[in-house]
N, C-alpha and C positions, 0 to 999 in steps of 0.2 A: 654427423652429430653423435656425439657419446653418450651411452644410459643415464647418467646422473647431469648433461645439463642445462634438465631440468628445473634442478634445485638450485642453480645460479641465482643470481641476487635481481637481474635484466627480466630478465620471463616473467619473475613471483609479481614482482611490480605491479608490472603490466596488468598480468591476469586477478592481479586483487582489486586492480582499481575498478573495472569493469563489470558491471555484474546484470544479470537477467532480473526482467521485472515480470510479475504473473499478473493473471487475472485474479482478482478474490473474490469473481462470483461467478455464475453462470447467467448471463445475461450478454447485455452491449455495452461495449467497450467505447466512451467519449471521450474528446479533448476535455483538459481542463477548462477553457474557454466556455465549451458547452456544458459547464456546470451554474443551474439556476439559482445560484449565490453569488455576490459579488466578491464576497473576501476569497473566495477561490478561485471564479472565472478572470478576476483580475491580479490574478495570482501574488496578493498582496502577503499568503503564506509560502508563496513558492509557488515550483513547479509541478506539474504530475498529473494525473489523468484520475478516472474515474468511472466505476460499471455503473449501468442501471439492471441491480438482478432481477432474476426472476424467481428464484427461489431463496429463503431465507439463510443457509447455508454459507458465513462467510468465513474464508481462508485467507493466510499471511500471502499479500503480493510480493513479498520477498522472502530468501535466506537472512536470518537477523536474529537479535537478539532484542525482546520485551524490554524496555526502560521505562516505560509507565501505562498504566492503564487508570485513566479515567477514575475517578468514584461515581459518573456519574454512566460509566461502560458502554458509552455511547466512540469512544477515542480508544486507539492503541498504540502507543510509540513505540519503534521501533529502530534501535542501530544495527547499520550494514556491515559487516567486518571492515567495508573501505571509511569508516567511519559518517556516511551520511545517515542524516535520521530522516524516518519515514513517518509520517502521521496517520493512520489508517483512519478515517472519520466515516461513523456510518449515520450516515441519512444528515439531510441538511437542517440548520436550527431544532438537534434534536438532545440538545442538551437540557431542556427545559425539563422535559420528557423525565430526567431523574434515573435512568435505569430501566424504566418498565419493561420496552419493547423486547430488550438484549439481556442474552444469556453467555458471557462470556468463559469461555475455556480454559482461558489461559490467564497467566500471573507473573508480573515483573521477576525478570531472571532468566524465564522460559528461549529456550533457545528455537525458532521457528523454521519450520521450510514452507513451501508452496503445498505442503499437503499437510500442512496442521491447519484443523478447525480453532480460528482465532473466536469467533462468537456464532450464535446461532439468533436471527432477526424477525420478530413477529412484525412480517411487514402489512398485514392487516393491521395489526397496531398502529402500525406508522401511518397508514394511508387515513384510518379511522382520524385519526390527529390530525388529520393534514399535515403531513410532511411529507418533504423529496424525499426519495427512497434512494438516491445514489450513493455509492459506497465510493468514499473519493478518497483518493492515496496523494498525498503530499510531499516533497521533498521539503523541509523547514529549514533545512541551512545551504541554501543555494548558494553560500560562498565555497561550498566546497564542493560542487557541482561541475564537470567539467563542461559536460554533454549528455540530452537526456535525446531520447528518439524512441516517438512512442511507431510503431512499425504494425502491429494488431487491430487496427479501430473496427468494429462492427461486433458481430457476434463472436463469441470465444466461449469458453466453459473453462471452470474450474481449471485453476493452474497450470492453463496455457501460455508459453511465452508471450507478451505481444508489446517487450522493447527492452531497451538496456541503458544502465544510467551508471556516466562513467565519472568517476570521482578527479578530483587534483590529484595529484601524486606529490 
């Protein structure tokens, strides 16, 4: 195999469509399924899974780039380079909530990895409210979805791998 072919057109493909998903919290990693909403557990927005943290500390579950944040900073969209967008939604029906709980970091544009601080989450707030605390990461455009496989379920911390979600090509 030669030095540069790498940079073939066959490989880059591949390897962009493919990509790692992280934890965004430190806590337990669930299926989507076992998420106590229905528009998610019934994956009526997609696919994708979900931590329950334990600390309020939360981070980008992918490499991506911000396309919207919320006014309400409860939501983070997010595009993959392979172009799938990711929904990052923290806590469930906590859009009412207005902002209160969350302190978000980051701002449309921003370019992310698994170690950028996306929001910071007063989940005394939330639980005070009665709300789910789960920070549940969405795939929104499942038509471009090839293959998701979550491989990490149980406990993880902070931007641990635990699967990969591989685009159409």
């Amino acid at each position: 195999m030669g030095m540069f072919d790498f940079l073939k057109k066959g490989n880059k493909i591949e390897a962009d469509t493919e990509v790692k998903l992280f934890s965004p919290a430190n806590g337990t990693v669930i299926s989507i399924e076992e998420v106590a909403d229905p528009v998610f557990s019934q994956k009526m927005m997609g696919d994708g899974y979900a931590v329950i943290p334990t600390d309020g500390k939360i981070y980008s579950p992918v490499t991506g780039k911000v396309v919207s944040v919320f006014p309400t900073k409860h939501a983070i969209g997010i595009e993959l380079p392979n172009g799938v967008e990711v929904l990052l939604h923290m806590g469930l029906d906590t859009v009412e909530l207005n902002g209160g709980p969350f302190t978000n970091a980051v701002a449309e544009g921003d370019q992310l990895t698994p170690e950028t601080l996306v929001s910071t989450v007063d989940l005394a707030a939330l639980e005070a409210a009665g709300k789910n605390n789960a920070m549940v990461v969405v795939f929104t455009n499942m038509d471009k979805v090839a293959d998701f496989s979550l491989s990490g379920k149980g406990q993880a911390s902070v931007s641990s791998e635990i699967g990969t979600l591989t685009a159409k090509s």
